[in-house]
FIMI-965649 format. One record per residue (C-alpha): residue in three letters; x, y, z. Coordinates in steps of 0.05 Angstrom, whole numbers, plus 5000, padded with zeros to 4 digits. Layout:
N
ALAXYZ;...
***
This chain:
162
UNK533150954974;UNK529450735042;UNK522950775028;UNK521550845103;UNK525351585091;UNK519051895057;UNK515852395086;UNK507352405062;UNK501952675100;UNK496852195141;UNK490352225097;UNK487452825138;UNK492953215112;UNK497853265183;UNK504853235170;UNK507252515178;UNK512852025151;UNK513451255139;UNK520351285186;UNK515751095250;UNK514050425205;UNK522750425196;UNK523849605233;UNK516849225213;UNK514948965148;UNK511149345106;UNK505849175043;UNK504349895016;UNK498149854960;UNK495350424921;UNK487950404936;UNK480650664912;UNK474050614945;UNK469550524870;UNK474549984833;UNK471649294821;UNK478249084867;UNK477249464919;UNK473948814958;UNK481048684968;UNK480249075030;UNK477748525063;UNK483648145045;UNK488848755073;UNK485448805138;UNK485648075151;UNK492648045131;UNK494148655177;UNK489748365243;UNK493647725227;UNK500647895226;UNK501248645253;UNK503548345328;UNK509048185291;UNK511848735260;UNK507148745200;UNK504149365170;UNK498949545106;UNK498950155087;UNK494850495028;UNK495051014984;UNK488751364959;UNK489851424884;UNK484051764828;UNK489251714773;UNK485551074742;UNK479451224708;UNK476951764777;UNK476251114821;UNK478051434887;UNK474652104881;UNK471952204956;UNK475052825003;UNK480052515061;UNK473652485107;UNK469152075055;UNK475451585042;UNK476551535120;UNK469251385126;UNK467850885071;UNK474650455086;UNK472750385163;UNK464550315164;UNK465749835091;UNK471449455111;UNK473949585180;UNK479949825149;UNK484849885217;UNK491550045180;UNK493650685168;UNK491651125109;UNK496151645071;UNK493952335031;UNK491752224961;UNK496952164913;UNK500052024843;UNK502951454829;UNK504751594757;UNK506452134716;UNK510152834730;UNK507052894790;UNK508552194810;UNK509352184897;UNK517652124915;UNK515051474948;UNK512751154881;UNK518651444848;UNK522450884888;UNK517750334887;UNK516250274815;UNK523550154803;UNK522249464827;UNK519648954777;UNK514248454786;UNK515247694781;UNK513247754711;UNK517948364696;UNK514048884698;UNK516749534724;UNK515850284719;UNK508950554722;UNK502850294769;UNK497949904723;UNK492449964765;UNK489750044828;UNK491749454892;UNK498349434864;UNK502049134929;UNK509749274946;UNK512448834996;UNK517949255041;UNK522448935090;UNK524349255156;UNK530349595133;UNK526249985075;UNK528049515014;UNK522749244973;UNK522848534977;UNK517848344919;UNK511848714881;UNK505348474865;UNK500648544804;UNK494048894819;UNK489448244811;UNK494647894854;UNK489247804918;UNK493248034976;UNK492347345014;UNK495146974957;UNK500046394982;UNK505846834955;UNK503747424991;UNK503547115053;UNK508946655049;UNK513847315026;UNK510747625096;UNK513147095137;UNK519847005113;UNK521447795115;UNK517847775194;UNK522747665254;UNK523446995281;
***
C-alpha cells in the first residue's frame, strides 16, 4: 500500500489526505504533548526547518492510547505544539495506532520492522517511520531513537533528491 493514499483529517477535523505529501520524503511520528519524549519536538522541527526545501516532511499523529499522554482537544494540541515548540509541520486528527480501532494508516506502517525486528504494534509514543517519495517505508525507528540521530538523518538524505 502507498501510504501517501490515506485519507485522515488535518487535526481540526477538515477533510484532508497525505496524497498532497505523494513526491517528498516523509518521517511520520505518533506524538503526545505530556510524555517524558515529547522534547523530541525540538528535534522534529529542526529536522523539518532543515531539510523541508528539499522535499522533506514531519508529520505527527496525536495519539492518547499510551497511558492518556495526549489528552488535549485539537485546539489545546495545536496550541501547546506551536507556543512550546514552534512546531511548523503539519498535524493530523487524533488517532489509534493500535488495537481494533487502529487508523488504516498504521495498519500499513506497523508492517515494517525496526532495525532490531520489531514489528506490529506501536510501543510507544515518537515512534518515527521514514517514507520515501513514492509512499514506501524506507526504515522505522524505535521511540527513544532521538529524531536527529546520525541514522535518522543520514536515511533522510539518501531517500532526498539529488
Amino acid at each position: 500500500m502507498n501510504t501517501y493514499d490515506v485519507d485522515i483529517a488535518a487535526l481540526d477535523g477538515t477533510p484532508d489526505s497525505l496524497r498532497q505529501y505523494q513526491g517528498t520524503v516523509s518521517l511520520m511520528v505518533n506524538v503526545a504533548s505530556k510524555c517524558g519524549l515529547t522534547p523530541q519536538y525540538e528535534g522534529l522541527v529542526r529536522l523539518q526547518q532543515q531539510f523541508h526545501d528539499r522535499g522533506f516532511n514531519v508529520l505527527g499523529f496525536p495519539c492518547n492510547q499510551f497511558l492518556g499522554q495526549e489528552p488535549g482537544s485539537p485546539e489545546e494540541i495545536a496550541a501547546f505544539c506551536s507556543t512550546t515548540y514552534g512546531v511548523d509541520f503539519p498535524l493530523f486528527e487524533k488517532i489509534d495506532v493500535n488495537g481494533d480501532d487502529r487508523h488504516a494508516l498504521y495498519a500499513s506502517l506497523t508492517e515494517t520492522a525496526d532495525a532490531e525486528g520489531h514489528s506490529g504494534d506501536i510501543r510507544w509514543n515518537f515512534e518515527k517511520f521514514l517514507v520515501g517519495s513514492d509512499g514506501s517505508v524506507i526504515a522505522r525507528y524505535a521511540p527513544m531513537v532521538d529524531p536527529e540521530a546520525d541514522e535518522i538523518v543520514a536515511a533522510i538524505e539518501a531517500a532526498l533528491p539529488g
